[in-house]
KOLDRENPA-572708 format. One record per residue (C-alpha): x, y, z; residue number from 0. Coordinates in pm, 1 decimal. Each point is the difference from the previous one (the first is absolute). Layout:
KOLDRENPA-572708
+----------+----------+----------+------+
|       px |       py |       pz | resi |
+----------+----------+----------+------+
|        X |        Y |        Z |  NUM |
...
+----------+----------+----------+------+
//
This chain:
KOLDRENPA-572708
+----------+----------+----------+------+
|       px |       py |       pz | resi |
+----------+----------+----------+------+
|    314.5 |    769.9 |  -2540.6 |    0 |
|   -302.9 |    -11.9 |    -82.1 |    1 |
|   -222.4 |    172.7 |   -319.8 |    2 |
|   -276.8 |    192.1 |    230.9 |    3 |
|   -347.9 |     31.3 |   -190.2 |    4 |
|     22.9 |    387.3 |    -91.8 |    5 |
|    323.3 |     90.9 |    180.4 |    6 |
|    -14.7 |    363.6 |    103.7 |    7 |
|    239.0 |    217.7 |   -191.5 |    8 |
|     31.0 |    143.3 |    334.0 |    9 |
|    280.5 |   -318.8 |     88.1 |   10 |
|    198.8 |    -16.8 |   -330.1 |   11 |
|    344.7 |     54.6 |     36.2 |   12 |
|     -1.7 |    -63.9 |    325.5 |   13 |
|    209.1 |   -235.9 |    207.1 |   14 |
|   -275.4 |   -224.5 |     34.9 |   15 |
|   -247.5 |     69.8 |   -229.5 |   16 |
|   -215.8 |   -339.1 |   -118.1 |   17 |
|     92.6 |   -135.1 |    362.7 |   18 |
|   -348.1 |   -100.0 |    158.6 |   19 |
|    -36.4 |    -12.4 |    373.8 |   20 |
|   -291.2 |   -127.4 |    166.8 |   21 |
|     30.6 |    180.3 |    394.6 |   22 |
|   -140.8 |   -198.3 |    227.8 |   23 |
|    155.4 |    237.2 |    290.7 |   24 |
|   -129.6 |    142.4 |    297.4 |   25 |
|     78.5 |    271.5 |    204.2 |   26 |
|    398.9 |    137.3 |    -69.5 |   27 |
|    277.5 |   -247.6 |    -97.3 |   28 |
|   -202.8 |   -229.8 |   -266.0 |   29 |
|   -141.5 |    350.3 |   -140.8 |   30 |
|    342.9 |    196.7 |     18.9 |   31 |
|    133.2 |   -298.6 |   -182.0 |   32 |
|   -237.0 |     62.8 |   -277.1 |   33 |
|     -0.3 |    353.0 |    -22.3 |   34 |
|    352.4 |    -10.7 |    -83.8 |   35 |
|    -11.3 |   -208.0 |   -259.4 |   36 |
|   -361.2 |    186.4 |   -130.6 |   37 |
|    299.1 |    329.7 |     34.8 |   38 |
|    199.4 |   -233.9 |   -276.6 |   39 |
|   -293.1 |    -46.0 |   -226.9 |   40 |
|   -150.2 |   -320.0 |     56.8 |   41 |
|   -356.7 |    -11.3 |     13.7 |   42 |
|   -160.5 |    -89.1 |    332.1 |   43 |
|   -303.3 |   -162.3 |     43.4 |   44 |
|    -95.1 |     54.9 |    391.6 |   45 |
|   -283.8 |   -278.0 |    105.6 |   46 |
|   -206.9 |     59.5 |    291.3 |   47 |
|   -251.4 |   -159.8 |    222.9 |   48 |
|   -299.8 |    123.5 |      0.0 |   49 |
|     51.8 |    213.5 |    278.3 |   50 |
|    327.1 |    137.5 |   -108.9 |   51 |
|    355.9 |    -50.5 |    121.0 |   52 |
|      8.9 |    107.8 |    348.7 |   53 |
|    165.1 |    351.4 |      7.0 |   54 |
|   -242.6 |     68.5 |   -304.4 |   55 |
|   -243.9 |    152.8 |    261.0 |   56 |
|    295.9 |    160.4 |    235.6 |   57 |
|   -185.4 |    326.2 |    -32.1 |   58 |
|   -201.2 |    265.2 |    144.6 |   59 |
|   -118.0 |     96.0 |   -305.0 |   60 |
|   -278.5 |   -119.2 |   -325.6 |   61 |
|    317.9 |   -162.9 |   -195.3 |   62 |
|    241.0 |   -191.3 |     73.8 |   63 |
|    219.0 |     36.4 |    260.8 |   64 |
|    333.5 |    259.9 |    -91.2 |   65 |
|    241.0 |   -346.8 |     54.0 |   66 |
|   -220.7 |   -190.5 |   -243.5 |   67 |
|     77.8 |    264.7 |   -236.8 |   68 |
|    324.5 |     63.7 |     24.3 |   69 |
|    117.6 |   -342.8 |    -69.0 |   70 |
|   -246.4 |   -157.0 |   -251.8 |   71 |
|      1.3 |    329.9 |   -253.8 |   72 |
|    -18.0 |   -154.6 |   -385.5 |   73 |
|    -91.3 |   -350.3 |    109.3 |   74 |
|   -360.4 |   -105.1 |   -164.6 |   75 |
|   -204.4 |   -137.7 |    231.9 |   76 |
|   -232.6 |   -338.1 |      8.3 |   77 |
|   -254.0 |   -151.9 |    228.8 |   78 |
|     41.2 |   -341.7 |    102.4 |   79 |
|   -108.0 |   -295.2 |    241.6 |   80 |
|    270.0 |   -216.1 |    -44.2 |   81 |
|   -154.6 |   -252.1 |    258.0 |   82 |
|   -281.9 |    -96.5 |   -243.5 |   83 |
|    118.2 |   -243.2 |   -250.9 |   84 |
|   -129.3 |    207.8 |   -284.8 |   85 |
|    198.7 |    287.7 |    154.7 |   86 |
|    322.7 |   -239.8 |    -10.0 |   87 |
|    -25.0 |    -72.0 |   -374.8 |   88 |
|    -56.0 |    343.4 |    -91.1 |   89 |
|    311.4 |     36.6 |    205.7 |   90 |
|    172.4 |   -282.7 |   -194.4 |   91 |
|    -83.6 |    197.7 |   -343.5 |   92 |
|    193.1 |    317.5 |    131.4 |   93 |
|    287.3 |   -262.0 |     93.2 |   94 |
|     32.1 |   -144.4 |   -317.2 |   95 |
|     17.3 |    348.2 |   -159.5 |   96 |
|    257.8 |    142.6 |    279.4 |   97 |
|    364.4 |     -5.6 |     53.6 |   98 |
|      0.2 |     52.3 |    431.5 |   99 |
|   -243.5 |    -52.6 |    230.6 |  100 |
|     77.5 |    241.3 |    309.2 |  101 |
|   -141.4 |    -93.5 |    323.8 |  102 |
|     24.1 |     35.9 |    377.7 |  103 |
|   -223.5 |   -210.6 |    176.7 |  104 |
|     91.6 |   -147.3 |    319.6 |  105 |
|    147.5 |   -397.1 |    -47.3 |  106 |
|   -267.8 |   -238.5 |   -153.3 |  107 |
|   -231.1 |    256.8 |   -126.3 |  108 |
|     64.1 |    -78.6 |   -367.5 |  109 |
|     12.2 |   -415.4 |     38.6 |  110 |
|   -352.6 |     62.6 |    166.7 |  111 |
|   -136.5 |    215.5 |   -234.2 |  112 |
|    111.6 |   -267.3 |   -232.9 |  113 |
|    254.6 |    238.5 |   -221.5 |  114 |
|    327.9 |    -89.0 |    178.0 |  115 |
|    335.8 |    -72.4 |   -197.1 |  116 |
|    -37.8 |   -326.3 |   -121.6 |  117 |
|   -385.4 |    100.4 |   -167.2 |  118 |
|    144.8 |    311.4 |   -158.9 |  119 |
|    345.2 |   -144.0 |   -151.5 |  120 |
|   -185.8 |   -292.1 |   -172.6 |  121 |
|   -273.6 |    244.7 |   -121.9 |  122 |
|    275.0 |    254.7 |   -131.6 |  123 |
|    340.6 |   -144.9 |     51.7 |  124 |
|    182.5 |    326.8 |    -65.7 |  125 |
|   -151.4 |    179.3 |    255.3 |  126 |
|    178.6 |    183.6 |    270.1 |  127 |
|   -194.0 |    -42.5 |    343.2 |  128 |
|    127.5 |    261.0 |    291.3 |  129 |
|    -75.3 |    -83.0 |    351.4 |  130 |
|     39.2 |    252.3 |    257.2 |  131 |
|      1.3 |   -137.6 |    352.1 |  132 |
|     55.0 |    109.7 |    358.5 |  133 |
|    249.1 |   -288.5 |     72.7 |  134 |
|     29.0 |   -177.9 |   -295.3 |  135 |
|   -161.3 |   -356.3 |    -80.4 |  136 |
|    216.1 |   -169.1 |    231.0 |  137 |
|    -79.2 |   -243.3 |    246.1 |  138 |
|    101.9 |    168.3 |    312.1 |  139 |
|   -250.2 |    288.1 |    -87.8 |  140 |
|   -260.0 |   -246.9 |   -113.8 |  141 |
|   -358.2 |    169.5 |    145.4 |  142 |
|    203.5 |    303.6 |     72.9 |  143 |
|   -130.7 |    341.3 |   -152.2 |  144 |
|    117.1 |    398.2 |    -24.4 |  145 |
|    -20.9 |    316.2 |   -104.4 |  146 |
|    257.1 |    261.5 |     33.8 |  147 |
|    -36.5 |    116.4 |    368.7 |  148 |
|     43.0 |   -343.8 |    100.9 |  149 |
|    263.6 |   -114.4 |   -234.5 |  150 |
|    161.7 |    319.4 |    118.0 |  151 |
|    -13.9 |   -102.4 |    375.7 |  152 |
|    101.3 |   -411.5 |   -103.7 |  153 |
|    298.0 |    134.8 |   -266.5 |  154 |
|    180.3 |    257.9 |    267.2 |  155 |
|   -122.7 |    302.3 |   -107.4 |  156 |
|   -193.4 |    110.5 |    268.9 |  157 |
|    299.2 |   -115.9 |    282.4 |  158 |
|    199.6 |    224.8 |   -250.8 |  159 |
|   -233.5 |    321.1 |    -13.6 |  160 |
|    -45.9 |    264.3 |    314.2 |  161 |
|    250.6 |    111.4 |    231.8 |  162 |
|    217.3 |   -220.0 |    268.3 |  163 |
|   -198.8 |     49.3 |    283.9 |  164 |
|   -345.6 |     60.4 |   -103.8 |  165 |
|   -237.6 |   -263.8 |   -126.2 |  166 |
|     56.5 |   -171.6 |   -372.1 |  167 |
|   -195.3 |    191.8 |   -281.1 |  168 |
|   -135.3 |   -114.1 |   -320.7 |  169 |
|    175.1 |    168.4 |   -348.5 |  170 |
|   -192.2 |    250.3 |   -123.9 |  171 |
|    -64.7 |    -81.2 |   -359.6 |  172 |
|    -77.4 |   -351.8 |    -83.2 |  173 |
|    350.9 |    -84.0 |    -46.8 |  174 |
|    -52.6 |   -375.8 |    -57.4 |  175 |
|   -302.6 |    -20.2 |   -224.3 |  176 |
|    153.8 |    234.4 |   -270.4 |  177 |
|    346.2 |   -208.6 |     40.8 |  178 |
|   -205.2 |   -257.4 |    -75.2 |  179 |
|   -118.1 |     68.4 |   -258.3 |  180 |
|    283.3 |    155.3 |   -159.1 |  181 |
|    193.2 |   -299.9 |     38.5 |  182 |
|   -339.8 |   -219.8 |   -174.9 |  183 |
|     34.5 |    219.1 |   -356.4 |  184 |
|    359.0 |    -90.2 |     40.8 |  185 |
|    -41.5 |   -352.8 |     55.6 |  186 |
|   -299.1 |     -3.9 |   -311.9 |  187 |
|    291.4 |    223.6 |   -257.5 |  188 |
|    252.2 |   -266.9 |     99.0 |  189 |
|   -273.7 |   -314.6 |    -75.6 |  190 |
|    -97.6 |    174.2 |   -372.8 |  191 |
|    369.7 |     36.9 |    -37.4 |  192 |
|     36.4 |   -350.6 |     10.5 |  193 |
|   -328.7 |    -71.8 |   -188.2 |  194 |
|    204.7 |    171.2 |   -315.9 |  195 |
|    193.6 |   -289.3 |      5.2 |  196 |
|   -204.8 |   -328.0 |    169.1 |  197 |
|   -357.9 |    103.8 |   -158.6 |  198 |
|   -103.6 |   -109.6 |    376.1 |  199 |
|   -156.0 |    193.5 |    276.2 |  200 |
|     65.2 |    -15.0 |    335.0 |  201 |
|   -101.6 |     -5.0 |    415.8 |  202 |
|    175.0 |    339.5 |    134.6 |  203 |
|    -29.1 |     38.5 |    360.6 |  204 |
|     82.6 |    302.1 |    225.6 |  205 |
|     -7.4 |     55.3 |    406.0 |  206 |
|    -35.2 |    298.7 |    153.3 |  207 |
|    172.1 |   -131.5 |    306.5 |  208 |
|    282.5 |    -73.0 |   -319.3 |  209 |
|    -12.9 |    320.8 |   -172.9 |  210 |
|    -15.7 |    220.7 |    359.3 |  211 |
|    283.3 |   -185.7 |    181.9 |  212 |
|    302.8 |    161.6 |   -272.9 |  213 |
|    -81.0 |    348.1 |     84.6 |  214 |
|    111.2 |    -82.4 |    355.2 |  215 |
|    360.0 |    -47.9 |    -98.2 |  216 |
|    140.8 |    281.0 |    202.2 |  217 |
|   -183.2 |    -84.1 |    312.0 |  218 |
|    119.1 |   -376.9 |      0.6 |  219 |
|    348.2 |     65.5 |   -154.6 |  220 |
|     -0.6 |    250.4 |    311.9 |  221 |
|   -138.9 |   -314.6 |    262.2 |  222 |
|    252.8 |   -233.4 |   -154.8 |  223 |
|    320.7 |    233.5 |     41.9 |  224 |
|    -86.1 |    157.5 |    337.2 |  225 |
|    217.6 |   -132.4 |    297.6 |  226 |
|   -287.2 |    -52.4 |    241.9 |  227 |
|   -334.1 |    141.5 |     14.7 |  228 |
|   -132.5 |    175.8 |   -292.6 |  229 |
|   -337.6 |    208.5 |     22.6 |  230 |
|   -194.8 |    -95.5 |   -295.3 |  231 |
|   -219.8 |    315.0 |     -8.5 |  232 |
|    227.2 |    339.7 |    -62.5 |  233 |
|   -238.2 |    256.2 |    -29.5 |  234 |
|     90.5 |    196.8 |   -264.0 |  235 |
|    380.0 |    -87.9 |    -31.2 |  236 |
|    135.4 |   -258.5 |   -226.1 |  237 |
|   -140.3 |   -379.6 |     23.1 |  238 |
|    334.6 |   -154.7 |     60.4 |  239 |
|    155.5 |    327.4 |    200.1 |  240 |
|    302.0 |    -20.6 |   -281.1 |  241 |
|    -44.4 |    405.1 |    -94.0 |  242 |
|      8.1 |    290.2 |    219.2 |  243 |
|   -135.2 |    218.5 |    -68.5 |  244 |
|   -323.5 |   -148.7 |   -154.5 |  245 |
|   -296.7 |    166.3 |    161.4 |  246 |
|   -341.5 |    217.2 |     20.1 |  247 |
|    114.3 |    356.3 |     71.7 |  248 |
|   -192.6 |    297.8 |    140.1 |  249 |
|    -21.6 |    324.2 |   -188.9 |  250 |
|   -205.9 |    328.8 |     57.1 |  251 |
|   -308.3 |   -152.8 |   -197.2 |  252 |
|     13.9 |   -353.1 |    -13.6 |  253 |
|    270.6 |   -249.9 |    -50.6 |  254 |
|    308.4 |   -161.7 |   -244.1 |  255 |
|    129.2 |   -293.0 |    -23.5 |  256 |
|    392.5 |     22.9 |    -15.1 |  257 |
|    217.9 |   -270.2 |   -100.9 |  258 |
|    437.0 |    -70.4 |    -16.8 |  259 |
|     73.5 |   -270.7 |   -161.2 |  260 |
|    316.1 |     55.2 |   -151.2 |  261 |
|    261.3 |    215.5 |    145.4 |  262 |
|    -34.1 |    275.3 |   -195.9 |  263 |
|   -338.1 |     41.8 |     70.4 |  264 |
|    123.2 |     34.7 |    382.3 |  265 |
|    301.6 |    254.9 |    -23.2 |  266 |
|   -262.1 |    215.5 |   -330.2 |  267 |
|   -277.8 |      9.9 |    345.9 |  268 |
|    218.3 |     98.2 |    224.8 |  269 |
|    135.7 |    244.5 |   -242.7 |  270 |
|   -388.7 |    153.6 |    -47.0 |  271 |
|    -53.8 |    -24.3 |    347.4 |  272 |
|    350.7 |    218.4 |     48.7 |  273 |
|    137.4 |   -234.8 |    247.6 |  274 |
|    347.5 |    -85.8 |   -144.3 |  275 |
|     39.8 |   -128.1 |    388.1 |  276 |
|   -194.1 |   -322.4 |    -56.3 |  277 |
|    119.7 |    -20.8 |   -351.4 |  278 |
|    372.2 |    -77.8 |    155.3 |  279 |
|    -66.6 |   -143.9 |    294.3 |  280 |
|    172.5 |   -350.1 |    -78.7 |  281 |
|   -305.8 |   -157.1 |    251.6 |  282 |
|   -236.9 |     94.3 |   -299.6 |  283 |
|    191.9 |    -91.6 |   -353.0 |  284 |
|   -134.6 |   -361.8 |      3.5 |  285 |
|   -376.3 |   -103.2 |    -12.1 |  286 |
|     88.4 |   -260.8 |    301.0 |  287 |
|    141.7 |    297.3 |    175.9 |  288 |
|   -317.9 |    209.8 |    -53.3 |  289 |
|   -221.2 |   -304.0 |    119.9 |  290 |
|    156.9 |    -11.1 |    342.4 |  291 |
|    -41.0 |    406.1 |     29.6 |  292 |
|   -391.1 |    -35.9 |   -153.7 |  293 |
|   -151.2 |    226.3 |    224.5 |  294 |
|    248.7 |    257.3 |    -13.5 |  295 |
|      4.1 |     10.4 |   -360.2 |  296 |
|   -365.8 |     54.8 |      8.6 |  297 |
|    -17.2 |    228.1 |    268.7 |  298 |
|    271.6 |    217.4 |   -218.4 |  299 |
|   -231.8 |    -48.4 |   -365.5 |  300 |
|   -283.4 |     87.9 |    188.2 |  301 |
|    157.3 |    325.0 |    162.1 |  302 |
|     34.7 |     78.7 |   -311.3 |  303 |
|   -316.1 |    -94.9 |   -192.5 |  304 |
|   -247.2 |    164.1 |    292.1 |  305 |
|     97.9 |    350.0 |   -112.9 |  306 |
|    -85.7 |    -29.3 |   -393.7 |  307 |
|   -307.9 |    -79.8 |   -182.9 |  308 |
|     11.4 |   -349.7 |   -166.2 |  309 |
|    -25.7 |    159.3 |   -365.6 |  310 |
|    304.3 |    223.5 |    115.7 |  311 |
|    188.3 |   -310.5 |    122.7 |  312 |
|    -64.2 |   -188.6 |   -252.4 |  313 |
|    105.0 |    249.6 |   -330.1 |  314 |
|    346.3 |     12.1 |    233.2 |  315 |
|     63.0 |   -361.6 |     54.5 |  316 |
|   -135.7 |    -78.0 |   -366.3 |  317 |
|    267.5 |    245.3 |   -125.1 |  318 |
|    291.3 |   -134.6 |    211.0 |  319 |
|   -141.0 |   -397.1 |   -128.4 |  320 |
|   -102.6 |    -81.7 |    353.6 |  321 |
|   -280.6 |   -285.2 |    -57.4 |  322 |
|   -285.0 |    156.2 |    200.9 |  323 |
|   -378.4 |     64.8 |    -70.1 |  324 |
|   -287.5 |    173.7 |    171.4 |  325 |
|   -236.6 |   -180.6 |    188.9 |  326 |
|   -345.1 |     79.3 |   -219.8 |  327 |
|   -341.5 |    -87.4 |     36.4 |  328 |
|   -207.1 |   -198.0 |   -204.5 |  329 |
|   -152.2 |    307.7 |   -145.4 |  330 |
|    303.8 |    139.1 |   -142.6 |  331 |
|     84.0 |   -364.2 |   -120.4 |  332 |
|   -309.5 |    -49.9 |   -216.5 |  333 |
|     56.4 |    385.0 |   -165.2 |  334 |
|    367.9 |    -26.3 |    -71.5 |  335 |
|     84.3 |    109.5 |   -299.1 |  336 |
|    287.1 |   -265.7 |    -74.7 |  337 |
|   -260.4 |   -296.4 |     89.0 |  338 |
|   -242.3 |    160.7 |   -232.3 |  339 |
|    216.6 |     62.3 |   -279.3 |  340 |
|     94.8 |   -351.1 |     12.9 |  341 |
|   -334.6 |    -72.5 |    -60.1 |  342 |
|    -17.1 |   -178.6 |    384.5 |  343 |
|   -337.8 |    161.2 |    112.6 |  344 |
|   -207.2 |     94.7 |   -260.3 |  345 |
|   -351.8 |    113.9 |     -9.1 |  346 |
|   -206.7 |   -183.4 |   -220.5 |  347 |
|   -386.5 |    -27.4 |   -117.8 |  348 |
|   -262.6 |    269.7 |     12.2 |  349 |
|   -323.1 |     39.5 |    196.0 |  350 |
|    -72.2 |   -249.3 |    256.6 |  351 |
|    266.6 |   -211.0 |   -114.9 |  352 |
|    302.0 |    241.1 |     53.0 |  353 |
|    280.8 |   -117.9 |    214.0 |  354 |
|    345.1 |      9.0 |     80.4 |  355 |
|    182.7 |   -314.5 |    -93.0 |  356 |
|    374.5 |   -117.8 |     34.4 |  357 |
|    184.8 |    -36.7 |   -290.6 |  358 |
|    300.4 |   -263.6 |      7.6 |  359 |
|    372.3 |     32.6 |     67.3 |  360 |
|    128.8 |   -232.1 |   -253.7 |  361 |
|     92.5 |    340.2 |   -309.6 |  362 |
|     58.5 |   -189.4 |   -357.8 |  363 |
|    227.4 |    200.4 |   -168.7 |  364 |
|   -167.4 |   -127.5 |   -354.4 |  365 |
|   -313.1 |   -100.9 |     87.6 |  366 |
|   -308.1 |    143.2 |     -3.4 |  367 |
|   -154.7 |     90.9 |    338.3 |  368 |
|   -412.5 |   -158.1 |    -71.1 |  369 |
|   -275.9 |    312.7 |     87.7 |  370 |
|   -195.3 |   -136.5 |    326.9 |  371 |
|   -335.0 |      4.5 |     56.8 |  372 |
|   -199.3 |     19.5 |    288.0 |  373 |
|     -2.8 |   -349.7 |    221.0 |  374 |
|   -334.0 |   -154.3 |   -148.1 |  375 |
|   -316.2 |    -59.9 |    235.9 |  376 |
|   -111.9 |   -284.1 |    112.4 |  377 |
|    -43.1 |   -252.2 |   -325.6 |  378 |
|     49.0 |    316.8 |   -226.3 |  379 |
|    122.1 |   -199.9 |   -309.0 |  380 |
|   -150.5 |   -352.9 |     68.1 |  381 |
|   -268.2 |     -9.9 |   -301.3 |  382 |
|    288.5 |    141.4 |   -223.0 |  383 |
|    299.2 |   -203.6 |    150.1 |  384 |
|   -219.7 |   -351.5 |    -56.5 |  385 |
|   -162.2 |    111.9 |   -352.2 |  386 |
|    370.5 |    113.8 |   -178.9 |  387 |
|    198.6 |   -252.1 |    182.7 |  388 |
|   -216.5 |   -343.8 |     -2.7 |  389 |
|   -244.2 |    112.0 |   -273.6 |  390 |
|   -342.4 |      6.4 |    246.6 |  391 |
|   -315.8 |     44.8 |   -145.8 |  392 |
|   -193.5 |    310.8 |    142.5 |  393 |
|   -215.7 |   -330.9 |    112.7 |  394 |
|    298.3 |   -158.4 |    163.3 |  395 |
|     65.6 |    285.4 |    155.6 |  396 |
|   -350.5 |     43.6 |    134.0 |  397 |
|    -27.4 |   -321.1 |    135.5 |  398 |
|    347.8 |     31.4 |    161.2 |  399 |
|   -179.6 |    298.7 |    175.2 |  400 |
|   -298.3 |   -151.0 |     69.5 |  401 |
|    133.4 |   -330.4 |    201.3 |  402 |
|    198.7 |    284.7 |    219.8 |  403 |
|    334.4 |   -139.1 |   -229.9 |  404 |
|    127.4 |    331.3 |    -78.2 |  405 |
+----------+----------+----------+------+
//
């Protein structure tokens, strides 16, 4: 890795402490990427344009927008116009100080900018370049770009999401952007791994259309096996219509979702429920059974949820090891206790730079979690980025600033 001018206490001991990543993301997936390996103590250097990434300004607010925030916490942040040639060999310097170069472009952007693979690997040939891409940089998709509402409607997800006879719906969250970039900081782990023992970097790639299309394994697996027509959207029961029940129940002040996948979980319900009748009716033991009875399996969980409040339902089911959760808002998501304690939304900063932030999922049982600061604004760290890690002059610096460089 490599010996960081200064390195910040703040990222020894850490997983990736000394790693330098220069974050050329935008939006979620390239920035997600980097935030989780910021989480593991490598120091990210985010580069802008000089009007900011995109979701920078996602705000109705002075600062920058909440989702800027949130996923660029502890990055330091520089200012620069990589389509100047001055701005490319300032860009070049970073390189040749940096292990990975993150980035998310759509296809060509780097070759034109004149920073693609080839330039970077001979200017630092252990460098890890990460690519996220709607498609991938294939020649079918050649010209073709996305972002995660349309990869969702080109991957299946969209077909997938809604109920059978009402009109296809979006997912909620941006399901393919954050797969994304999950699967990128995989991809960059596994191309350091083998750095330990080639001393050579590497071209990592990821799709969304790639990383989304695995997390629709029920739903296909449930198209493949079905003996005739299949409805690809199933509301709230299970993708593939394999467990029954699986499904959105009603209570007195909101909703649970109640699952059975195992046949204990099945007879311990119908036990809490008190109906030993559908417990031994040999129609119900198996899940295939339960499939072709669907609705009157819910209509029987739901006669039965409708009379309790979902905290009430859920303490019983949770005591008899029936897998079932309340339906809560976002709300009581961003105040929960567990999440918090986990150190998964965290308030951070003071003044006009407090914030909630996310934390990150990967725990390391013996390393040390780094202390985040507030995501930096726009070309926060630039004049002390360039001066400790390419020795500027306050001059150099100046004139960087003057020719609209930096």
């Amino acid at each position: 890795m490599t010996n960081t001018p200064n390195q910040d206490r703040n990222t020894q001991g850490t997983a990736l402490g000394g790693l330098v990543v220069l974050d050329l993301g935008q939006v979620y997936a390239g920035p997600y990427c980097t935030h989780l390996l910021r989480s593991l103590g490598a120091t990210v250097i985010k580069i802008e344009p000089f009007g900011g990434e995109p979701i920078r300004w996602r705000s109705t607010g002075a600062t920058s927008g909440q989702a800027f925030l949130m996923l660029n916490a502890g990055k330091q942040g520089v200012r620069l116009d990589l389509k100047k040639p001055q701005g490319k060999e300032v860009f070049l310097d970073l390189v040749r100080r940096a292990d990975v170069v993150v980035e998310n472009f759509a296809p060509g952007v780097m070759d034109r900018l004149g920073i693609g693979w080839d330039v970077l690997h001979a200017v630092r040939p252990s460098l890890v370049l990460a690519s996220g891409r709607a498609y991938g940089d294939h020649p079918a998709a050649d010209g073709m770009r996305g972002m995660d509402v349309t990869v969702q409607a080109m991957s299946g997800v969209v077909s997938t999401t809604g109920f059978p006879d009402d009109a296809p719906v979006k997912a909620g969250p941006a399901v393919v952007d954050f797969a994304a970039g999950s699967h990128l900081a995989s991809a960059v782990l596994a191309a350091l791994f083998q750095r330990e023992r080639t001393g050579l970097g590497q071209h990592v790639e990821v799709a969304m259309q790639d990383a989304i299309v695995p997390t629709l394994t029920s739903n296909i697996a449930g198209m493949l096996e079905a003996d005739g027509e299949f409805p690809e959207r199933t509301g709230n029961r299970h993708g593939g219509l394999a467990v029954c029940p699986y499904n959105i129940y009603p209570a007195t002040d909101g909703w649970l979702a109640i699952l059975c996948l195992r046949p204990k979980h099945w007879t311990d319900l119908c036990r809490v429920m008190g109906r030993d009748d559908l417990a031994s009716d040999p129609a119900l033991a198996t899940p295939a059974g339960r499939v072709l009875k669907m609705d009157d399996v819910d209509a029987a969980v739901t006669a039965w949820t409708t009379g309790l409040d979902k905290a009430h339902a859920f303490r019983l089911l949770q005591e008899a090891d029936v897998p079932a959760a309340p339906v809560r808002s976002l709300h009581e998501v961003i105040h929960d206790p567990v999440l918090r304690d986990r150190g998964m939304i965290m308030e951070i900063g003071d003044g006009d730079r407090a914030c909630t932030v996310l934390g990150s999922p990967l725990q390391m049982g013996s390393s040390p979690v780094p202390a985040t600061a507030p995501a930096p604004l726009l070309g926060e760290d630039t004049e002390e980025v360039l001066r400790t890690w390419l020795d500027l002059s306050n001059d150099d610096v100046e004139r960087l600033r003057e020719d609209s460089i930096i």
